[in-house]
FIKOLZA-1660 file (N, C-alpha, C; in steps of 0.1 Angstrom, whole numbers, plus 5000, padded with zeros to 4 digits):
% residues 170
   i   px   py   pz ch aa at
   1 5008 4988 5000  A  X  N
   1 5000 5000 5000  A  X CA
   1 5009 5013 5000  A  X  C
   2 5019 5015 5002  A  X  N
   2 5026 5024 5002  A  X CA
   2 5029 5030 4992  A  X  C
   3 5036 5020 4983  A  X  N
   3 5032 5026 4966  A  X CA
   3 5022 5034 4962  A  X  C
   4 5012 5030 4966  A  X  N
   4 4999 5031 4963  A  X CA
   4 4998 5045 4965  A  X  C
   5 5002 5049 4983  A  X  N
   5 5000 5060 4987  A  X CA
   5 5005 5072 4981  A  X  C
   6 5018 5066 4979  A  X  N
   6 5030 5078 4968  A  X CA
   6 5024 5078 4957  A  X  C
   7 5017 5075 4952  A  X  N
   7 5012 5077 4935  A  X CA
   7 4998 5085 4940  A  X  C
   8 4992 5085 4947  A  X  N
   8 4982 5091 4952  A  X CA
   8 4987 5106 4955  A  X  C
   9 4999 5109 4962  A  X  N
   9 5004 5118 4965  A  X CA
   9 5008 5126 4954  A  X  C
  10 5015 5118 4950  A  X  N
  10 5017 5126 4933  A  X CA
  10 5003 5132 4925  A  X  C
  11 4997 5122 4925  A  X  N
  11 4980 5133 4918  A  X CA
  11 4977 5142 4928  A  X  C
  12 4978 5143 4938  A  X  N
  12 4979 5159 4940  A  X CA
  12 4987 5165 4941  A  X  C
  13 5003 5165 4936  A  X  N
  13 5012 5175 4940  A  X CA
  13 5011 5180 4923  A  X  C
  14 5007 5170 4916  A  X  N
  14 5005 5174 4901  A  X CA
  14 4988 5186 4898  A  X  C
  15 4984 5186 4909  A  X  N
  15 4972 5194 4910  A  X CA
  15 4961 5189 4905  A  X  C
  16 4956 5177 4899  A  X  N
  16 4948 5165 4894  A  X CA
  16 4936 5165 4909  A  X  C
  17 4937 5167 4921  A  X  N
  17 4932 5167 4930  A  X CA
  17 4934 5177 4941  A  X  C
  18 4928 5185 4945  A  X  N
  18 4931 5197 4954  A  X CA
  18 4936 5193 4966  A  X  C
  19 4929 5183 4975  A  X  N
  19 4931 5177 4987  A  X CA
  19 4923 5160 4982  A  X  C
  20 4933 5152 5000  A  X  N
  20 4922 5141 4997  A  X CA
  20 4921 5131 5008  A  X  C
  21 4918 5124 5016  A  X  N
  21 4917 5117 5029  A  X CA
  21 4914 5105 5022  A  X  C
  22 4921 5092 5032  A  X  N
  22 4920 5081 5031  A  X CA
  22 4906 5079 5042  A  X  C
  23 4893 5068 5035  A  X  N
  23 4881 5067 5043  A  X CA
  23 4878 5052 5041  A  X  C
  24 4871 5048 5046  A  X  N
  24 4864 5039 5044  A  X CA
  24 4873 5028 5055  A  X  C
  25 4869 5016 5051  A  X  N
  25 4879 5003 5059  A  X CA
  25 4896 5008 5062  A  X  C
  26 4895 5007 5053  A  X  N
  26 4914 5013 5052  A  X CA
  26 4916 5024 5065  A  X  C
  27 4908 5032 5064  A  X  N
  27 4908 5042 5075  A  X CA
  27 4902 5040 5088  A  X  C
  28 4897 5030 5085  A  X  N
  28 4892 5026 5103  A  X CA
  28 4905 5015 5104  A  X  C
  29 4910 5014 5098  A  X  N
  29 4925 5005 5103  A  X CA
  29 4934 5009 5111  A  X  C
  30 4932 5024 5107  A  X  N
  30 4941 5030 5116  A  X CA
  30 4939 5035 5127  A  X  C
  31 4928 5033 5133  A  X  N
  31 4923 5031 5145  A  X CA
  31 4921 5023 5154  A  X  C
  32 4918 5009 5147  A  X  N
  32 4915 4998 5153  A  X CA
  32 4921 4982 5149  A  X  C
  33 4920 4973 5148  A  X  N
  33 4925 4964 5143  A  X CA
  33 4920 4956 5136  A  X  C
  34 4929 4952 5125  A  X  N
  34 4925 4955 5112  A  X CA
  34 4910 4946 5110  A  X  C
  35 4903 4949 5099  A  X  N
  35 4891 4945 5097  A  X CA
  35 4895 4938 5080  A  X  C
  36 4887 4932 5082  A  X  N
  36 4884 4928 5062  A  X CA
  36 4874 4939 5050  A  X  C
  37 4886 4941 5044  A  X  N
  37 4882 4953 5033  A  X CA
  37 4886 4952 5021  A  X  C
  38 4878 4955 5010  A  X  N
  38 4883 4951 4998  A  X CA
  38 4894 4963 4990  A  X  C
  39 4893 4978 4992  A  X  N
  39 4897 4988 4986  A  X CA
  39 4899 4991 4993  A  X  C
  40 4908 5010 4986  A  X  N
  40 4911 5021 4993  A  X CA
  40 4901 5028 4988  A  X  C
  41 4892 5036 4998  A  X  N
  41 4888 5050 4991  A  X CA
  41 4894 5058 4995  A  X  C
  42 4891 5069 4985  A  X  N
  42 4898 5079 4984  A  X CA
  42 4887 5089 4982  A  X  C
  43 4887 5094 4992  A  X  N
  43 4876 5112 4995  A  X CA
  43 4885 5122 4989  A  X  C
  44 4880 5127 4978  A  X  N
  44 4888 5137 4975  A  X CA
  44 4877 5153 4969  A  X  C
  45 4888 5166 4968  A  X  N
  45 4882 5179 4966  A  X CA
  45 4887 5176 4951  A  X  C
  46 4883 5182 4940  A  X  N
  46 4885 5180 4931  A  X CA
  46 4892 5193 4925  A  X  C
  47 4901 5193 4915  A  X  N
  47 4907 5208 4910  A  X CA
  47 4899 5212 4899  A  X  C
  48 4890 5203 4893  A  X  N
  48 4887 5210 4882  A  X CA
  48 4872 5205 4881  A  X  C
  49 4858 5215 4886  A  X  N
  49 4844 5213 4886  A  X CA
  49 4839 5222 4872  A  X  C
  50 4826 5215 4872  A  X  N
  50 4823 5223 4858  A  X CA
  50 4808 5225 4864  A  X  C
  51 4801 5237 4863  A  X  N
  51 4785 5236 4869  A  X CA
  51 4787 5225 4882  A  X  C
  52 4789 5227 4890  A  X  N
  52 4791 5220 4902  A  X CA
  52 4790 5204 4901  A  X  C
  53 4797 5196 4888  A  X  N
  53 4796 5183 4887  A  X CA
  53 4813 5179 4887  A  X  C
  54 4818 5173 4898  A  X  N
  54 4831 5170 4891  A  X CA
  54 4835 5156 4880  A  X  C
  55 4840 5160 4873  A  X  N
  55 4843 5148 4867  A  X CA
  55 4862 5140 4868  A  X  C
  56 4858 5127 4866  A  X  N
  56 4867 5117 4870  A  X CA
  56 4884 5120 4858  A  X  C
  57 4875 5120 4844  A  X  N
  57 4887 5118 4835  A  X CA
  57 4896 5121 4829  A  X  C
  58 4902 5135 4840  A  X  N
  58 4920 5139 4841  A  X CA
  58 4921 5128 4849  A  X  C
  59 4916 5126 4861  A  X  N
  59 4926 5117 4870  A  X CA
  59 4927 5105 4862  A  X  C
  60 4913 5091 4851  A  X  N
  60 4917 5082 4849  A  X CA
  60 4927 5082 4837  A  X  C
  61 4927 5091 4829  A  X  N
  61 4932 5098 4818  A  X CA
  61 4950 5097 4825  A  X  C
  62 4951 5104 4836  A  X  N
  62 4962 5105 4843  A  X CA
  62 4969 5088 4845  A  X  C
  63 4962 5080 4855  A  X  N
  63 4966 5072 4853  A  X CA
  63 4965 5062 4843  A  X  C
  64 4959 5060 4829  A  X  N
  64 4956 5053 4819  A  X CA
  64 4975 5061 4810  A  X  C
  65 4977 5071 4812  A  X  N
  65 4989 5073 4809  A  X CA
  65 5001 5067 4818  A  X  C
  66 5004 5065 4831  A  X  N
  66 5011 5061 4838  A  X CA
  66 5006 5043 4835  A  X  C
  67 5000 5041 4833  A  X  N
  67 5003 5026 4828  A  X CA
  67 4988 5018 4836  A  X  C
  68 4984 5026 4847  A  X  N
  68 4974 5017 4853  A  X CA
  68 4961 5015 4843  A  X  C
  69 4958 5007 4847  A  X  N
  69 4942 5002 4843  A  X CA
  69 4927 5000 4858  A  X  C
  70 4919 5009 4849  A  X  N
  70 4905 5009 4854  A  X CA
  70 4901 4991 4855  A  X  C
  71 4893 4991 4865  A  X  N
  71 4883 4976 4873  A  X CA
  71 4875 4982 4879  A  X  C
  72 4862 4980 4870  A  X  N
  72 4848 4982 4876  A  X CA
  72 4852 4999 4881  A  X  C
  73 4843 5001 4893  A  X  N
  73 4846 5014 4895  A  X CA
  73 4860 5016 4905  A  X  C
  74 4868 5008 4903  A  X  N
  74 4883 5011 4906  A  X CA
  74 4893 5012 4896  A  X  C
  75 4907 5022 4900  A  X  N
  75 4912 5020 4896  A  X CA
  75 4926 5007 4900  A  X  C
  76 4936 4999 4896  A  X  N
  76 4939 4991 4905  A  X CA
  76 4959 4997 4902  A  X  C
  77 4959 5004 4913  A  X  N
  77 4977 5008 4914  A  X CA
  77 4984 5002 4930  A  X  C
  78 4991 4999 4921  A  X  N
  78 5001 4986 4922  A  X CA
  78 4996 4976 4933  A  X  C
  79 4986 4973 4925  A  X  N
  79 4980 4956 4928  A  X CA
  79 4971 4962 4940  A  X  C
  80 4968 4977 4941  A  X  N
  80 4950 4978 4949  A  X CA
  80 4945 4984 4942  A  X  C
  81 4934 4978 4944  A  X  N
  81 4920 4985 4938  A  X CA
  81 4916 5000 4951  A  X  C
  82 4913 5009 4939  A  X  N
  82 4911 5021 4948  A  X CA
  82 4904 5028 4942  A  X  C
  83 4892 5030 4947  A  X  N
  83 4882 5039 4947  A  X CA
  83 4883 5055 4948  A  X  C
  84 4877 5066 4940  A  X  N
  84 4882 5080 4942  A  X CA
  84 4865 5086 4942  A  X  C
  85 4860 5088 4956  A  X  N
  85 4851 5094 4955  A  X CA
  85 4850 5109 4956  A  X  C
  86 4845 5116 4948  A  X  N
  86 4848 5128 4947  A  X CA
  86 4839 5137 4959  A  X  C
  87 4836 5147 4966  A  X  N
  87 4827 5153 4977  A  X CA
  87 4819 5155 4970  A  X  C
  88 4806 5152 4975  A  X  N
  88 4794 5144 4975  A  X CA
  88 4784 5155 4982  A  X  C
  89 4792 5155 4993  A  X  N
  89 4782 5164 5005  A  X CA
  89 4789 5175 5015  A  X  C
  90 4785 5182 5019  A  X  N
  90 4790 5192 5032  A  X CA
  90 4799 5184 5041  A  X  C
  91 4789 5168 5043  A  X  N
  91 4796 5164 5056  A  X CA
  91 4811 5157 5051  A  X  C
  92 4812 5154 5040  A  X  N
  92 4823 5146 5034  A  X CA
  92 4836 5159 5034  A  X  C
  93 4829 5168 5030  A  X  N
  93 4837 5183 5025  A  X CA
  93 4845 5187 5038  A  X  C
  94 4841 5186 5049  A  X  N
  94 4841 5190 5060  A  X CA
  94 4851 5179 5068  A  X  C
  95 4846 5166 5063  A  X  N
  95 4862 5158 5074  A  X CA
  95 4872 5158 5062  A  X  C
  96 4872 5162 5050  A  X  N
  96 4882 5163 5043  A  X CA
  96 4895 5172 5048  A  X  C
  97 4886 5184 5054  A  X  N
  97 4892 5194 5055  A  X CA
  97 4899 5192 5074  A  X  C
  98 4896 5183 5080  A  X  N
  98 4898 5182 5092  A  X CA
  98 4905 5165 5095  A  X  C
  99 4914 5164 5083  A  X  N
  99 4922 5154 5083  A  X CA
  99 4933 5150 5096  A  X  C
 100 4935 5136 5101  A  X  N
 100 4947 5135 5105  A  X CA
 100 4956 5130 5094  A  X  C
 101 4972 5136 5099  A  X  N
 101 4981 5134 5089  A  X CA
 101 4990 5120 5096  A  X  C
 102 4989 5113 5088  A  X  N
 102 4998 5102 5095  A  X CA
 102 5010 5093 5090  A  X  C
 103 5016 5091 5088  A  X  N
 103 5028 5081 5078  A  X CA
 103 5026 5066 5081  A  X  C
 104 5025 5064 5071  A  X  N
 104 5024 5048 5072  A  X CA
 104 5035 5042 5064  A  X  C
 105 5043 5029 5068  A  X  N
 105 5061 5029 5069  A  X CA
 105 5063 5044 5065  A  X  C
 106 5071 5043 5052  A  X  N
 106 5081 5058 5051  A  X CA
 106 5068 5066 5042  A  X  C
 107 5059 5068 5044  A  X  N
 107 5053 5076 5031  A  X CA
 107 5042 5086 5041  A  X  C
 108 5041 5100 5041  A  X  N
 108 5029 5105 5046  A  X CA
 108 5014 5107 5037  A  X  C
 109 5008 5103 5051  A  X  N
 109 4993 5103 5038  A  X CA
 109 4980 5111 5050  A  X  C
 110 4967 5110 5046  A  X  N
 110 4957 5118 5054  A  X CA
 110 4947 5107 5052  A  X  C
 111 4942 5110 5068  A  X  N
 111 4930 5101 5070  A  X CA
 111 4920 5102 5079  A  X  C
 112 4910 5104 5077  A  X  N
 112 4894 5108 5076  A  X CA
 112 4893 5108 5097  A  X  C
 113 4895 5120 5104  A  X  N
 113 4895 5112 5116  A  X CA
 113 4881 5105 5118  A  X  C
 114 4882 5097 5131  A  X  N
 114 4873 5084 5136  A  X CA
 114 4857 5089 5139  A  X  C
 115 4859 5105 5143  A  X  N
 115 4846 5111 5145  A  X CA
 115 4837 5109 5130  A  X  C
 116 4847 5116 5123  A  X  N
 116 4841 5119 5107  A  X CA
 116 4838 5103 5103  A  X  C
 117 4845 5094 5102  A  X  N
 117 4839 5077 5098  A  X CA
 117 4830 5078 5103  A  X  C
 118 4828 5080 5121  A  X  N
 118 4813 5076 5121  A  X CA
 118 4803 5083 5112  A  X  C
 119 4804 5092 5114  A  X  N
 119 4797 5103 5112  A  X CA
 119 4789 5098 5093  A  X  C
 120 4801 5092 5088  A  X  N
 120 4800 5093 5072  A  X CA
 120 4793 5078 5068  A  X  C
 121 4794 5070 5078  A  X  N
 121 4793 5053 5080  A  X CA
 121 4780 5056 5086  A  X  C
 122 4774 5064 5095  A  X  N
 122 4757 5068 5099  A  X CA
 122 4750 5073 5087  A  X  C
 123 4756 5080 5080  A  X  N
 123 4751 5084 5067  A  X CA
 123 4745 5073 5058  A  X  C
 124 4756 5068 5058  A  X  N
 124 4755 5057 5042  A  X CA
 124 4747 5043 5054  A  X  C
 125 4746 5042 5064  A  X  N
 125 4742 5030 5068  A  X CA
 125 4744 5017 5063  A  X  C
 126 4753 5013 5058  A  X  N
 126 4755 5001 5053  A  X CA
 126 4756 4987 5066  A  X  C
 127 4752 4970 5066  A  X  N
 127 4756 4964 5072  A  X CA
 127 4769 4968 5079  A  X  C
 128 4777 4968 5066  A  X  N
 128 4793 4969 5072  A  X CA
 128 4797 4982 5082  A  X  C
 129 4790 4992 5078  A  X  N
 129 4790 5002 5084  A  X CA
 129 4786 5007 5096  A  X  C
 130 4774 4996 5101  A  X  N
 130 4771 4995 5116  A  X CA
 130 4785 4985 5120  A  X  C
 131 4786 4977 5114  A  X  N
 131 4801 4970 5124  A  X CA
 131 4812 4982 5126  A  X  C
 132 4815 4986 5117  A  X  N
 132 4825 4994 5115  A  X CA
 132 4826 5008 5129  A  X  C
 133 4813 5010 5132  A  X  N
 133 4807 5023 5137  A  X CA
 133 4809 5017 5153  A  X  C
 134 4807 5002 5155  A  X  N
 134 4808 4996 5170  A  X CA
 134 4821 4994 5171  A  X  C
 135 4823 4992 5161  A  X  N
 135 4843 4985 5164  A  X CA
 135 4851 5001 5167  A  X  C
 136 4843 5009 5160  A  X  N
 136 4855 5024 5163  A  X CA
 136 4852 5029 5174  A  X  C
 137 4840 5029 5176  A  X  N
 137 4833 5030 5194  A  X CA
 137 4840 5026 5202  A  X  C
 138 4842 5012 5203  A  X  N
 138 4844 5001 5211  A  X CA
 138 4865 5002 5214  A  X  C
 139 4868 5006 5205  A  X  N
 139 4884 5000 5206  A  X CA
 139 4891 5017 5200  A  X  C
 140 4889 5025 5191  A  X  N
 140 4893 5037 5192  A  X CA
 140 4886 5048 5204  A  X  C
 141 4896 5059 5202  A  X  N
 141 4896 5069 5213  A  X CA
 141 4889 5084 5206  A  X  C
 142 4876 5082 5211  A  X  N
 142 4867 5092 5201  A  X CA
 142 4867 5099 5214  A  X  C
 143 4861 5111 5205  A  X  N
 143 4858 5119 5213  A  X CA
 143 4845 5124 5210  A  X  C
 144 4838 5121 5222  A  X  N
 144 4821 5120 5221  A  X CA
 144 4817 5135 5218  A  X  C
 145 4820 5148 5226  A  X  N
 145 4813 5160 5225  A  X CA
 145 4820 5162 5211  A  X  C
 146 4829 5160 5201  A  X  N
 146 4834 5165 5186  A  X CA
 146 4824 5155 5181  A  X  C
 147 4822 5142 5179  A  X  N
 147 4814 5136 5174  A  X CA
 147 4801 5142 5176  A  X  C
 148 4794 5141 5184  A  X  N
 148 4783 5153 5187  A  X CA
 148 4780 5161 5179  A  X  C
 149 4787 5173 5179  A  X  N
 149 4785 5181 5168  A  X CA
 149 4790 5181 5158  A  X  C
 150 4793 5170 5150  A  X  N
 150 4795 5166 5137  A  X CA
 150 4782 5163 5136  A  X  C
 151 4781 5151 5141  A  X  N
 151 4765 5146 5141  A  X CA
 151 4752 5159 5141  A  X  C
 152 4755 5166 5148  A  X  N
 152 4746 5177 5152  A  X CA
 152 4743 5187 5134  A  X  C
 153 4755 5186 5135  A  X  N
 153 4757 5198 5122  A  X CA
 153 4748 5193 5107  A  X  C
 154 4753 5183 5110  A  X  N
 154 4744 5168 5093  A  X CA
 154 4734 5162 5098  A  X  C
 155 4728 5169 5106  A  X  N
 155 4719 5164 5112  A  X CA
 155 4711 5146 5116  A  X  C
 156 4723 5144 5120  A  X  N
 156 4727 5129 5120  A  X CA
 156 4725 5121 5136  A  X  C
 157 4722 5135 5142  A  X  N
 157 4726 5134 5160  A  X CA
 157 4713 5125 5163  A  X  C
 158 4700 5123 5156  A  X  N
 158 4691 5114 5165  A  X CA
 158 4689 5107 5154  A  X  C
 159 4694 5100 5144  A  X  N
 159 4702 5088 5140  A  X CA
 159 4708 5081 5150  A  X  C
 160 4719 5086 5152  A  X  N
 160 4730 5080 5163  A  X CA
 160 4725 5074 5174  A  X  C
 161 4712 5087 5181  A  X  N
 161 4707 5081 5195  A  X CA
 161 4700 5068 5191  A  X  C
 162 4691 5066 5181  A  X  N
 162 4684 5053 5183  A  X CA
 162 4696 5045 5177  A  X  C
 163 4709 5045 5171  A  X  N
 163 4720 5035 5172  A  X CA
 163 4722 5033 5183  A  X  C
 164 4727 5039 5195  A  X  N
 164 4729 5039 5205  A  X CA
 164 4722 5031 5212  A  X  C
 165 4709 5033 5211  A  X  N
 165 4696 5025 5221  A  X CA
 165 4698 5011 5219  A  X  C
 166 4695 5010 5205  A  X  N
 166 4698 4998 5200  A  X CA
 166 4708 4988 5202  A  X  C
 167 4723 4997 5199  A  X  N
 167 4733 4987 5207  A  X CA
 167 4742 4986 5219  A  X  C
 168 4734 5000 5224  A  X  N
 168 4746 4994 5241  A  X CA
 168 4735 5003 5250  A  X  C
 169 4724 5000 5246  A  X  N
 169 4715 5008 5253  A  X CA
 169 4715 5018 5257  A  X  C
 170 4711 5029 5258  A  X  N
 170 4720 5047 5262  A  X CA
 170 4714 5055 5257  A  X  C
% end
């Protein structure tokens, strides 16, 4: 994965992407221990919108010139498949911008803090996404009043409470 991350770094130092946070499984990794995930996503700002739609094909364009090849909706560099979701919403826009910065072996990269997963994982509700949401609870170091008003702000805060009821009673 580290390859992976330096080529990712490069589309943005090449300006292909304004900013961008690692989200999804991959990023609840770095909180907790490890889970089963297929991709990397990649939450990104985009450098170049047109009427408020961003589109994908500098970046696949970019890497279809460096040699990678597209799979389904990933692209796959050096040997992972990785997902580039572009912002979507306020609340995506928002932990973008409120990244932790972390190195993983020698390479620095950014990743979605654990407040904002939940926050993004309440959104989307997926199966995997309630596990994901108890396992970050449960074994990372959140911080309930920042979570709060994330929640509060996307209006997500009494979502969470009937999660809550539901699984640890509260």
């Amino acid at each position: 994965m580290e390859k992976t991350i330096k080529i990712i770094n490069e589309l943005q130092k090449k300006g292909l992407i304004k900013d961008y946070a690692i989200g999804g499984g991959i990023a609840t990794i770095f909180y907790v221990e490890p889970i089963l995930t297929y991709d990397l996503d990649i939450f990104f700002i985009s450098s170049e919108e047109e009427k408020g739609i961003t589109t994908l094909s500098s970046i696949y364009d970019w890497f279809k010139r460096k040699g990678y090849k597209p799979y389904k909706e990933h692209i796959i560099i050096e040997g992972i498949p990785v997902q580039f979701i572009p912002v979507y919403n306020e609340l995506v826009n928002d932990a973008i911008k409120e990244i932790v910065e972390v190195k993983y072996k020698n390479v620095k990269t950014r990743v979605l803090k654990p407040e904002y997963l939940i926050a993004i994982m309440m959104e989307t509700f997926r199966p995997k996404d309630k596990e994901r949401i108890i396992k970050l609870l449960d074994e990372a170091k959140i911080d309930m009043d920042y979570l709060s008003r994330i929640l509060q702000k996307h209006g997500l805060d009494k979502k969470f409470e009937r999660f809550m009821r539901l699984y640890y009673e509260k």
